[in-house]
VOGU-3710 file (C-alpha; in Angstrom, 3 decimals, decimal comma):
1> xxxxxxxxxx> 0,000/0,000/0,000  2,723/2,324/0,857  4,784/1,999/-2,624  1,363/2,041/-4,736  -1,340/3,945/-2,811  -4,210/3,440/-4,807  -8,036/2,316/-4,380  -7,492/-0,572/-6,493  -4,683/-2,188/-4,022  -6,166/-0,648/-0,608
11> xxxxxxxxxx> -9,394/-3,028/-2,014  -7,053/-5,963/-2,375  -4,653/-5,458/0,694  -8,209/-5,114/2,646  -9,461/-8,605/1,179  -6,037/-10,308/2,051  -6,537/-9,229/5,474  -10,096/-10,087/5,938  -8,926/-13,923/4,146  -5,677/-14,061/6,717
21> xxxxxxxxxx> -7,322/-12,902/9,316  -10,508/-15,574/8,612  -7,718/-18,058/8,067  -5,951/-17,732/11,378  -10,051/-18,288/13,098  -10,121/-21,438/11,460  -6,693/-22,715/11,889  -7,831/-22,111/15,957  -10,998/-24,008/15,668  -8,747/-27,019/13,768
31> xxxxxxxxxx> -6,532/-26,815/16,752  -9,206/-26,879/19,016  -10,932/-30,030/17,553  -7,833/-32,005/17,717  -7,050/-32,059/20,906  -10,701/-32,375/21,486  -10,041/-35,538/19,271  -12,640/-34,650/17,228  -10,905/-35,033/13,926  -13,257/-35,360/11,187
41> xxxxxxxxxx> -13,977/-31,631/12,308  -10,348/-31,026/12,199  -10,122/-32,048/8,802  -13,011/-30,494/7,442  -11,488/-27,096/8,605  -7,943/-28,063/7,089  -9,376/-29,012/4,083  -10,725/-24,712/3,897  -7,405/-23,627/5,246  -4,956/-25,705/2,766
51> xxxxxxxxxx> -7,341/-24,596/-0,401  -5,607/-21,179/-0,003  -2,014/-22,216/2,053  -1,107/-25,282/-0,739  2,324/-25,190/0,579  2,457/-25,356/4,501  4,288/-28,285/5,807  2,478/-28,392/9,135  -0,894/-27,583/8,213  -0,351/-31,050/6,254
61> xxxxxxxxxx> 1,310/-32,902/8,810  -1,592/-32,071/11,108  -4,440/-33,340/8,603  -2,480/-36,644/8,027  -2,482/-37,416/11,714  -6,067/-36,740/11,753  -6,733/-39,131/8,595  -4,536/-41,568/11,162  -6,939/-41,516/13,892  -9,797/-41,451/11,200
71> xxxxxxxxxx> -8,601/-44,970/9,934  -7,671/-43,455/6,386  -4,004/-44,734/5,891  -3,674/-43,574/2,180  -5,085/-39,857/2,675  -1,933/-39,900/5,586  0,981/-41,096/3,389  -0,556/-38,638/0,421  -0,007/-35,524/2,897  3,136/-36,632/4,751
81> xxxxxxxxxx> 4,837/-37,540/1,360  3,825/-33,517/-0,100  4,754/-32,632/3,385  8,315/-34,454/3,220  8,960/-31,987/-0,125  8,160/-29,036/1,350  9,939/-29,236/4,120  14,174/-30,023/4,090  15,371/-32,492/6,295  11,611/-34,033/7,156
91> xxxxxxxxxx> 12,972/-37,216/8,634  9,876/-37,068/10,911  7,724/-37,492/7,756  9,408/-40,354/6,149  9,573/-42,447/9,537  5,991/-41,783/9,661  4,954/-42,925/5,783  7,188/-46,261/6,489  5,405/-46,964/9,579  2,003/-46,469/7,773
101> xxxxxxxxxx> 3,464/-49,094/4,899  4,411/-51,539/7,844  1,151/-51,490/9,129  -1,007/-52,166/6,131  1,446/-55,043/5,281  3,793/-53,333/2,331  6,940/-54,110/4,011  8,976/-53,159/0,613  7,464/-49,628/0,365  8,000/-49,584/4,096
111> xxxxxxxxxx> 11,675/-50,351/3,736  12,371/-47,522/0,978  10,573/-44,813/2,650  12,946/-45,546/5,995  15,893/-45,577/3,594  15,154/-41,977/2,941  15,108/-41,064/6,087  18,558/-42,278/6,917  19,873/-40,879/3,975  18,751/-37,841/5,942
121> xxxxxxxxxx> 20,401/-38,829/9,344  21,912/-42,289/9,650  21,580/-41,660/13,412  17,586/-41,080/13,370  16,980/-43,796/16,179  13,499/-44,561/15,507  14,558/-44,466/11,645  16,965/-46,931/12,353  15,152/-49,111/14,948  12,775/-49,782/11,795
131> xxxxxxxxxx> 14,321/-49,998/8,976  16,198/-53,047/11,192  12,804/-54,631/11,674  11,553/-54,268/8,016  14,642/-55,283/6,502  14,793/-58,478/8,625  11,377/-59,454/7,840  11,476/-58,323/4,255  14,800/-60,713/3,296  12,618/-63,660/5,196
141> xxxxxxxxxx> 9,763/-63,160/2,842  11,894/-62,868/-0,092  13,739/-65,716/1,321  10,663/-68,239/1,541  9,216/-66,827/-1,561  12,190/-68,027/-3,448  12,206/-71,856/-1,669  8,656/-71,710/-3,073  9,518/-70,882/-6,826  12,780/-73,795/-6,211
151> xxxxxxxxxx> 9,737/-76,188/-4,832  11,374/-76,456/-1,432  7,971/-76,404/0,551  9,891/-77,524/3,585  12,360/-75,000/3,916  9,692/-72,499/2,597  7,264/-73,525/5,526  10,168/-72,922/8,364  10,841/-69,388/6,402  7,430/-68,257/7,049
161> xxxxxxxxxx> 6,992/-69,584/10,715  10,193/-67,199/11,289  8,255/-64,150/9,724  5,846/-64,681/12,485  8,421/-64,822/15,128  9,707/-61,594/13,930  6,340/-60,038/13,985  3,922/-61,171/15,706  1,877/-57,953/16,409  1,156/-56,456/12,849
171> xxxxxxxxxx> -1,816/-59,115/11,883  -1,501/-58,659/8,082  2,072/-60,137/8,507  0,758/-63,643/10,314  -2,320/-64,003/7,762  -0,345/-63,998/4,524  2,464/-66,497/6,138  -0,454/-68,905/7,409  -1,812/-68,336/3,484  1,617/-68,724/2,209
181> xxxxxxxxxx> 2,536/-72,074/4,328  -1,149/-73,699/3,043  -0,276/-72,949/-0,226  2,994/-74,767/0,459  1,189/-77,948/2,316  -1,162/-77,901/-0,511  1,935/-78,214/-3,333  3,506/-80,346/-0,774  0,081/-83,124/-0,688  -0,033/-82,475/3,512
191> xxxxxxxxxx> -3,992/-82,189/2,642  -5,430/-82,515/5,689  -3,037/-79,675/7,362  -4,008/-77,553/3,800  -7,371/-77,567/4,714  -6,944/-76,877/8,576  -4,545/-73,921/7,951  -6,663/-72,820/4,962  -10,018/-72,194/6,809  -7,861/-70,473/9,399
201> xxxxxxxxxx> -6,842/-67,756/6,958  -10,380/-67,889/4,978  -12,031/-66,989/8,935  -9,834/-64,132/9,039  -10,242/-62,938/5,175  -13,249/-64,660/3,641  -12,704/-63,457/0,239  -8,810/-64,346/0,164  -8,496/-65,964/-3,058  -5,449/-68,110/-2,995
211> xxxxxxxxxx> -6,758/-69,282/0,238  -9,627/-70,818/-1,354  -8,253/-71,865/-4,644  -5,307/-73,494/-2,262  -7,698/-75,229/0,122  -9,427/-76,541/-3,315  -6,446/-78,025/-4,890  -6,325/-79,728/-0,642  -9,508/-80,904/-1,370  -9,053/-82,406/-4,421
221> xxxxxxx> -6,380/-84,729/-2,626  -8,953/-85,575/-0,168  -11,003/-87,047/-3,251  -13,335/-84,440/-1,739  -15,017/-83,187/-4,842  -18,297/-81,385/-3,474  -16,155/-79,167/-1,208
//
């Protein structure tokens, strides 16, 4: 206003300041409703507030923990990966996408995102204390992956009862070794532990294909056709 005082930019500098100052209300109430743990609110009022500030860090960082508590994993990773750009040296960021990878069960995403935070600071201790964990379990499922392709069920079976050793917590984890060791029993003609292991998995996931078409194949060993 002071280098160009005329009516047309008094108009605009007056609209910027109604907008920040309408801005700085909302980014209150967002505040407010997370720590009242009311988060859907908390997005809702993010969502108004990042329309106009595209590029704040924080602002982003705060919706994806809300999306966290909200149970919406992939809305997370999408703002902590723009929020990793923006800001330099977001270490913070990256440990959180590959702990959001580890949980839904996409250890190899999991592993590369943790990479990038060391490449940050190779003395991140949480960093570090992960990408540990992910890389062990990650070389045991490539591991018993390749016995299976080489048709060593055996060894393959052994591989995946160590995957559940290593973690035993994360669910997703446990459910595809127990799919992955029926598959091998299956291949391996141990029907009746197949079809035992099998409708463990299919209790958990119903509609888990290779479950079912592996428990079939059990079946058909069993000379029983109808199931």
């Amino acid at each position: 206003l002071k280098s160009n005082p005329s009516n047309n930019e008094e108009k605009e500098a007056q609209t910027q300041l109604t907008k920040s100052d309408e801005l700085q209300r909302l980014h209150s109430q967002a505040l407010s409703a997370y720590q009242q743990e009311d988060y859907e609110a908390a997005i809702s009022l993010l969502d108004e507030i990042l329309a106009v500030c595209v590029w704040d860090a924080e602002l982003r960082e705060l919706r994806a923990e809300c999306y966290i508590k909200e149970g919406e994993p992939s809305k997370a990773i999408s703002d902590l990966k723009a929020a990793a750009k923006l800001k330099s040296d977001n270490t913070e960021a990256f440990y959180k996408i590959s702990r959001i990878y580890y949980q839904l069960g996409d250890h190899e995403l999991s592993l590369s995102e943790v990479r990038e935070c060391l490449k940050l600071d190779q003395d991140h201790k949480q960093c570090f204390s992960l990408y540990k964990q992910v890389k062990k379990l990650n070389k045991q499922i490539e591991s018993a992956e390749e016995f299976i392709r080489e048709g060593r069920y055996e060894d393959a079976i052994s591989k995946y009862d160590s995957v559940m050793k290593t973690e035993p917590e994360v669910t997703v984890y446990s459910t595809r070794a127990k799919e992955r060791i029926c598959h091998c029993l299956s291949k391996n003609q141990q029907a009746t532990e197949a079809i035992k292991l099998c409708t463990e998995v299919l209790q958990l996931e119903p509609t888990n294909v290779n479950a079912l078409k592996d428990r079939a194949e059990a079946y058909l060993l069993e000379d029983m056709y109808e199931e």
